[in-house]
KOLNU-70162 format. One record per residue (C-alpha): residue number from 1; z, y, x. Coordinates in steps of 0.001 Angstrom, whole numbers. Example, Ala and Ser with C-alpha at 12.3 -4.5 7.8 and 13.67 -1.06 7.14 Angstrom:
+-----+---------+---------+---------+
|   n |      up |   north |    east |
+-----+---------+---------+---------+
|   1 |    7800 |   -4500 |   12300 |
|   2 |    7140 |   -1060 |   13670 |
+-----+---------+---------+---------+
//
This chain:
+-----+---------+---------+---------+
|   n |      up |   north |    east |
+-----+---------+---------+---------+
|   1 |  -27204 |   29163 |   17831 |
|   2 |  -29242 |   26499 |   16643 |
|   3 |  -32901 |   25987 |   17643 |
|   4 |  -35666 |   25874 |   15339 |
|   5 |  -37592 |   22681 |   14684 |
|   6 |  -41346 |   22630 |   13336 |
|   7 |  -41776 |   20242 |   10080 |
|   8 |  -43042 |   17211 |   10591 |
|   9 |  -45023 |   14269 |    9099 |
|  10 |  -44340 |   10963 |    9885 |
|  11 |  -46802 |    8093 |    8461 |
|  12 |  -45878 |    7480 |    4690 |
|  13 |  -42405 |    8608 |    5277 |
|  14 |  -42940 |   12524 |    4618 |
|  15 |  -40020 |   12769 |    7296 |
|  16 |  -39146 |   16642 |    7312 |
|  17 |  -37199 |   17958 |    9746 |
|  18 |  -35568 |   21334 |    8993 |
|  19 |  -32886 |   24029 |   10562 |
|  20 |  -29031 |   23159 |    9559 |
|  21 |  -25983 |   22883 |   10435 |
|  22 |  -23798 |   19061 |   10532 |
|  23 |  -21661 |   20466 |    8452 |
|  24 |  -24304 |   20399 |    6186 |
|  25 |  -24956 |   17356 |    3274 |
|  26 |  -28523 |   16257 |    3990 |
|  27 |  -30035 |   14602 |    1047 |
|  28 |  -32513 |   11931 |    1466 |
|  29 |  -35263 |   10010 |    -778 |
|  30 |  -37902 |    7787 |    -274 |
|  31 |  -40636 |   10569 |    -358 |
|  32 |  -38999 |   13984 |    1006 |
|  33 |  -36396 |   13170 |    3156 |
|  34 |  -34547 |   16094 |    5599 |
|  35 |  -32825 |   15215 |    8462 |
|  36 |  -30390 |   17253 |   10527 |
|  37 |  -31898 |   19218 |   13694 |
|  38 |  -29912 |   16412 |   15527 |
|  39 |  -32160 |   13442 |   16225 |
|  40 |  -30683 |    9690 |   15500 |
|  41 |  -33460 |    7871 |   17418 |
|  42 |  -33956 |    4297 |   16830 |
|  43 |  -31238 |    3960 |   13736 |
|  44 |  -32908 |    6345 |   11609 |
|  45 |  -36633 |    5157 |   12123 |
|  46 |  -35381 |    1651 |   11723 |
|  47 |  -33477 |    2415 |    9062 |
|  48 |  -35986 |    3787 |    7182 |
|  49 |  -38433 |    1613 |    7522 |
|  50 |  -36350 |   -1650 |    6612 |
|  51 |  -35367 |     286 |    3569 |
|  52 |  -38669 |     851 |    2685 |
|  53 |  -39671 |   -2735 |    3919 |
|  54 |  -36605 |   -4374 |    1082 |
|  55 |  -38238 |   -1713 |   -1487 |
|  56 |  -35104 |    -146 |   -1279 |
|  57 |  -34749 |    3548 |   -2710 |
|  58 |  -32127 |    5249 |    -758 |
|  59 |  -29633 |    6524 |   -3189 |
|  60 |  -27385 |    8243 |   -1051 |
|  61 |  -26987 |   11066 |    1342 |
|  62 |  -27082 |   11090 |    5121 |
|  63 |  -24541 |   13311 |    7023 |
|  64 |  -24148 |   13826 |   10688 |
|  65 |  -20524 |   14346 |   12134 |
|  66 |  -19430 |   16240 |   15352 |
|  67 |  -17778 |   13625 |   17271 |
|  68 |  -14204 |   14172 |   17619 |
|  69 |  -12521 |   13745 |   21421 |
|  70 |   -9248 |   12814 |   19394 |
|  71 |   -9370 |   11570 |   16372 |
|  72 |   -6261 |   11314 |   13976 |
|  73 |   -4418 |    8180 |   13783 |
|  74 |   -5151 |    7630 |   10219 |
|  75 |   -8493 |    8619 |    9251 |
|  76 |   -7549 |    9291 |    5397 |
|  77 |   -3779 |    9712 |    6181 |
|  78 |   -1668 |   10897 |    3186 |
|  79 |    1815 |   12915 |    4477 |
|  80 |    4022 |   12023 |    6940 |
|  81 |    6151 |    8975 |    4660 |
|  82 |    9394 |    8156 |    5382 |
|  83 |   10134 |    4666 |    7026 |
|  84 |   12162 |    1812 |    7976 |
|  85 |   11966 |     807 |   11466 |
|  86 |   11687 |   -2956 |   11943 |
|  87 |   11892 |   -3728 |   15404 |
|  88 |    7860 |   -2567 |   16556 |
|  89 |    6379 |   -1833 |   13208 |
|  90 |    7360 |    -115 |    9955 |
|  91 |    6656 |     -89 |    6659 |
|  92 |    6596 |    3312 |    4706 |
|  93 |    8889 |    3784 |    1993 |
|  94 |    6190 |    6131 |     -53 |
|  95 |    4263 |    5000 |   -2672 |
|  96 |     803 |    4414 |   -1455 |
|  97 |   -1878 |    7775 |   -2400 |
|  98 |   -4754 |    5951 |   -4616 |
|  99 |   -8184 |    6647 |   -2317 |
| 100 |   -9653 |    9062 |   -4731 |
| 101 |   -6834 |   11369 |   -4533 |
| 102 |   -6242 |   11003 |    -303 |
| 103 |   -6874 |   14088 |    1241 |
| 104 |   -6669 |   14708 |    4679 |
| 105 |   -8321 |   18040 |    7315 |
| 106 |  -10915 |   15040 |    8676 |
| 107 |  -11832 |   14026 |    5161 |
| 108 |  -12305 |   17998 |    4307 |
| 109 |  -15411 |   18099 |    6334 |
| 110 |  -16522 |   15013 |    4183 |
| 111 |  -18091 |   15764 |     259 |
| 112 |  -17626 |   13704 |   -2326 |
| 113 |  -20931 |   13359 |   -3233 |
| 114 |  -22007 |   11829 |     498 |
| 115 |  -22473 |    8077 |     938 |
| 116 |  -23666 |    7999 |    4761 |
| 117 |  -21977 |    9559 |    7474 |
| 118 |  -23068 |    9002 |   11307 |
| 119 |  -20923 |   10567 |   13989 |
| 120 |  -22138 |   10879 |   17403 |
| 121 |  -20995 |   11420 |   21074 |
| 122 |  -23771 |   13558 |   21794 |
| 123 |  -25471 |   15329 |   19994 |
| 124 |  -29007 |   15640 |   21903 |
| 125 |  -28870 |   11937 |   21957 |
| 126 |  -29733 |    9999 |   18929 |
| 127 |  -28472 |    6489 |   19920 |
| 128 |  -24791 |    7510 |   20743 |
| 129 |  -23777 |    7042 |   17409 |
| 130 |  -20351 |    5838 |   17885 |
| 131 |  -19013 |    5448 |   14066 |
| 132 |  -20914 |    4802 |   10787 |
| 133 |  -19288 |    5739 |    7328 |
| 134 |  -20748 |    4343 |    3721 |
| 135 |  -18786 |    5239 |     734 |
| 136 |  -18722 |    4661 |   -3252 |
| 137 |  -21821 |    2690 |   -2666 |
| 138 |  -22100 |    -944 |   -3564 |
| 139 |  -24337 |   -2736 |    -125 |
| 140 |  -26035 |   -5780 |   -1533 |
| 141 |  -27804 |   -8687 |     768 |
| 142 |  -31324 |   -6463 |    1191 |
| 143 |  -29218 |   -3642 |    2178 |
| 144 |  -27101 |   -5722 |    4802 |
| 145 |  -30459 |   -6863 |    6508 |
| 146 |  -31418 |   -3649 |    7257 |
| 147 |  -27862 |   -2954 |    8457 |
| 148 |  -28596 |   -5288 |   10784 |
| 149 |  -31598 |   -4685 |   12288 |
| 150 |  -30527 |    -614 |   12397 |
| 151 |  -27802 |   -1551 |   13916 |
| 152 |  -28710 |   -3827 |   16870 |
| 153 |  -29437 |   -1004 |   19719 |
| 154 |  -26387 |    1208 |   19262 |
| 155 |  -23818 |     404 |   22721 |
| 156 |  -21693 |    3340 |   21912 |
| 157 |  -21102 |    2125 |   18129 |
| 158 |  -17349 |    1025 |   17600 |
| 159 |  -16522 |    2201 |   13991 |
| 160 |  -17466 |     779 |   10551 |
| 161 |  -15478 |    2181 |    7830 |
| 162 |  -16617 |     668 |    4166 |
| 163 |  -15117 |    2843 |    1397 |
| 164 |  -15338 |    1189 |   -2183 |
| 165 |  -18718 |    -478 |    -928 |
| 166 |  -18432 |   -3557 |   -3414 |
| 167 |  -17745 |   -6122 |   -1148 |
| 168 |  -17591 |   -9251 |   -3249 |
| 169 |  -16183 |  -12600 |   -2172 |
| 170 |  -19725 |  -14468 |   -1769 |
| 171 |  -21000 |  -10865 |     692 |
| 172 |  -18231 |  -11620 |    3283 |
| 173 |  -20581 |  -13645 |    5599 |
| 174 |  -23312 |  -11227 |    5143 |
| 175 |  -20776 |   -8546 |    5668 |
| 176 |  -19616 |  -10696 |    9045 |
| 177 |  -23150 |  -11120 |   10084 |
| 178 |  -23669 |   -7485 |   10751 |
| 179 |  -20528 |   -6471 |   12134 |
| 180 |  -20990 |   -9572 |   14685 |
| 181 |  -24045 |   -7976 |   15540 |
| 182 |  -22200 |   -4729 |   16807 |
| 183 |  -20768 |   -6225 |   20322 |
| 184 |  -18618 |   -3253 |   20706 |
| 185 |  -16887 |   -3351 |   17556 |
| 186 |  -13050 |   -2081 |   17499 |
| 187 |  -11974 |     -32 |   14860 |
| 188 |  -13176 |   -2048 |   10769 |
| 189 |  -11918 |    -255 |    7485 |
| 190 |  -12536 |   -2219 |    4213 |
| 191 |  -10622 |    -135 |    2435 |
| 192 |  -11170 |     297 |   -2206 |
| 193 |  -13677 |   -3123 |   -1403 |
| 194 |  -10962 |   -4972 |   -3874 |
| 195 |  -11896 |   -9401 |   -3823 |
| 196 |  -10071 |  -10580 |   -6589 |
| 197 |   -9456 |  -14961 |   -5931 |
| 198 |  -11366 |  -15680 |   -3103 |
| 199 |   -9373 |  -13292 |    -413 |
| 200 |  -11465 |  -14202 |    2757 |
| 201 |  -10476 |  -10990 |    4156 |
| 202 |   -8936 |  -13363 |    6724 |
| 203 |  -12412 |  -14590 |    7981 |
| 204 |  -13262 |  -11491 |    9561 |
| 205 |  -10223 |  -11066 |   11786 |
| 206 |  -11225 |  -14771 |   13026 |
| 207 |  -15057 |  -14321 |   13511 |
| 208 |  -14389 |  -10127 |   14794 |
| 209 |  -11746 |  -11360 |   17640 |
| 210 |  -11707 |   -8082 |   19214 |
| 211 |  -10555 |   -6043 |   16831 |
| 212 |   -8393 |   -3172 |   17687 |
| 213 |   -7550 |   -1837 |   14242 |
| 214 |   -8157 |   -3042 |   10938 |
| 215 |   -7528 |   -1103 |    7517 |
| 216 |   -7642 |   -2998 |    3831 |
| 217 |   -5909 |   -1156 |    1619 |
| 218 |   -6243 |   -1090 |   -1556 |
| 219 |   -8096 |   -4554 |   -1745 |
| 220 |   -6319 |   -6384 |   -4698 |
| 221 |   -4472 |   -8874 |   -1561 |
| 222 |   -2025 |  -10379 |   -2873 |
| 223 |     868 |  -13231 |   -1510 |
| 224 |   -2254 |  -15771 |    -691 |
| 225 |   -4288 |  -13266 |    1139 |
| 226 |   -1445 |  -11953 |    3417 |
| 227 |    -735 |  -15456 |    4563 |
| 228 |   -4773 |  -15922 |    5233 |
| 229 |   -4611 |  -12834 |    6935 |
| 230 |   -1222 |  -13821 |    8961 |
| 231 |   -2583 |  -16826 |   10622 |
| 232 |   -5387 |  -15018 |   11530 |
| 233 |   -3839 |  -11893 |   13611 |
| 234 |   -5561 |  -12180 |   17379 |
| 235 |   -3929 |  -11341 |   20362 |
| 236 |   -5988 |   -8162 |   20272 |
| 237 |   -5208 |   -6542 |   17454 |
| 238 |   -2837 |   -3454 |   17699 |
| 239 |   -2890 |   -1971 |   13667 |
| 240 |   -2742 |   -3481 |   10521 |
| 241 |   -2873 |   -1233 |    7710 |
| 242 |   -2418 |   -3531 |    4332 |
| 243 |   -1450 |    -707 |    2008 |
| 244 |   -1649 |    -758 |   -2108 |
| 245 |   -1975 |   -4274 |   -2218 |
| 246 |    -168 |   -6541 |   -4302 |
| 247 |    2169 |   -8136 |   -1328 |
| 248 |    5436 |   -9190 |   -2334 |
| 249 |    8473 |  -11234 |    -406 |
| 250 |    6532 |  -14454 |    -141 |
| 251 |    3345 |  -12615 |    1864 |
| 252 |    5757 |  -10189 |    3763 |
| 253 |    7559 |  -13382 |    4810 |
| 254 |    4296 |  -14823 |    6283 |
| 255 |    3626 |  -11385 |    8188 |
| 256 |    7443 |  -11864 |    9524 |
| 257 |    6025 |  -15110 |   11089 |
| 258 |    3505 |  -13813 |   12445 |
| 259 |    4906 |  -11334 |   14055 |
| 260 |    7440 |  -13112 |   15905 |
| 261 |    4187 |  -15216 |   17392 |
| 262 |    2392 |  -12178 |   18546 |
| 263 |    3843 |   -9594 |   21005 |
| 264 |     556 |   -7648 |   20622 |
| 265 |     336 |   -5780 |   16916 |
| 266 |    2194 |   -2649 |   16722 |
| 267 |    1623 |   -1252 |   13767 |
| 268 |    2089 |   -2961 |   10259 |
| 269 |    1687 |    -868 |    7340 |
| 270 |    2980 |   -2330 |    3851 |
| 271 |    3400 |     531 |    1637 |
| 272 |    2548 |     318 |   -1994 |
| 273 |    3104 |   -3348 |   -1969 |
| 274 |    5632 |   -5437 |   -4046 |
| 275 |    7823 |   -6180 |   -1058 |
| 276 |   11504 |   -6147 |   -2099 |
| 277 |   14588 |   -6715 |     300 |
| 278 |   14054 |  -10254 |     885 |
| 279 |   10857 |   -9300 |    2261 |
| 280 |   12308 |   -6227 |    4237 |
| 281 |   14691 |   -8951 |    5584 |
| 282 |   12329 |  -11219 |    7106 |
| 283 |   10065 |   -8165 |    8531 |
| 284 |   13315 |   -7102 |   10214 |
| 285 |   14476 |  -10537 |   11392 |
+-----+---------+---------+---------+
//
């Protein structure tokens, strides 16, 4: 049963609070904005008020998720592929889904239409967010400020997934700056954030040390970027999921060399790629 909450005004926000459900899109503007009857605390207020201290119009729509105790292993999974097992990894022998068309039973609770989506651990407590989602919408420099600052009072936060957020090349170190400001930072998904040339993907698995898993698929990487990436793998890394890129033998063959220097990663996902068998050779050597 859910408990009724009174409107409310809030300075020159117009903040209106109203009865629904988190399985429920809630749309938000400057002027009329409608939050869930779960409260978000300090990220919402901050984050409103940065966005209207940038001038920023907020173009997208908030959503509140249930937390889940156990999560899937692949957030936007795509079937059970086939694979070839090389020694502690694998890499799947199905052509990689494109992201529009992934469907999964987590990504059913998630519309289309949505940009933001904040999952919490509790739900009477507004600062236990413990994962933030923004998709198909492109975060500039203003916008990364006030990720920031939103962003700096959240202990339980571990998650960042970016879907098709336009990271460029010349964002990455804004892009680094706020996830460095997340101390308990595990699980980072770039994935659809495509960087065609300048491939720094590699910077933030040096700068974000404690990683735990780390999803860019679909990011244009090609031979150049795996080998960035390669010498970058930390000792605390567990999953690598490099799907629909553009690796072929001479990137897989930098992975291989990798791999053979850390004892830690155990998952390695190349599907979609260009790797042929002298790739598959080296992965299994």
């Amino acid at each position: 049963m859910v408990s009724k909450i009174n409107p409310l005004v809030v300075a020159d926000s117009m903040i209106r609070l109203t009865t629904v459900t988190t399985s429920r899109t809630i749309p938000i503007t400057e002027k009329d904005v409608i939050v869930s009857q779960v409260p978000i605390g300090d990220f919402y207020r901050t984050f409103m008020e940065m966005c209207k201290h940038q001038k920023i119009n907020v173009p997208f729509e908030l959503k509140l998720l249930p937390h889940r105790e156990q999560p899937p292993n692949d957030f936007f999974a795509s079937g059970k592929p086939t694979a070839r097992t090389f020694s502690d990894f694998s890499i799947a022998t199905q052509p990689a889904t494109s992201i529009t068309s992934i469907t999964s039973e987590e990504e059913e609770d998630i519309p289309v239409a949505a940009k933001l989506y904040i999952e919490l651990e509790n739900a009477e407590v507004g600062d236990s967010i413990t994962q933030i989602i923004i998709k198909d919408w492109k975060i500039d420099e203003r916008m990364f400020k006030v990720l920031v600052r939103s962003c700096s009072y959240l202990p339980m936060l571990s998650k960042v997934r970016l879907f098709n957020a336009g990271i460029s090349g010349p964002s990455m170190i804004s892009l680094i700056k706020w996830l460095m400001s997340i101390p308990n930072l595990r699980v980072l998904f770039l994935d659809n954030n495509p960087i065609r040339g300048r491939e720094n993907f590699y910077l933030l698995l040096n700068k974000l040390v404690e990683l735990r898993e780390v999803s860019f698929r679909f990011c244009s990487i090609t031979d150049k970027g795996a080998a960035l990436l390669a010498k970058s793998i930390g000792p605390n890394l567990l999953k690598l999921n490099l799907t629909g890129n553009e690796i072929g033998d001479e990137g897989a063959a930098s992975l291989a060399q990798a791999l053979r220097l850390n004892g830690t990663l155990l998952s390695l996902s190349l599907a979609g790629n260009k790797v042929g068998n002298k790739g598959a050779e080296a992965l299994a050597n």
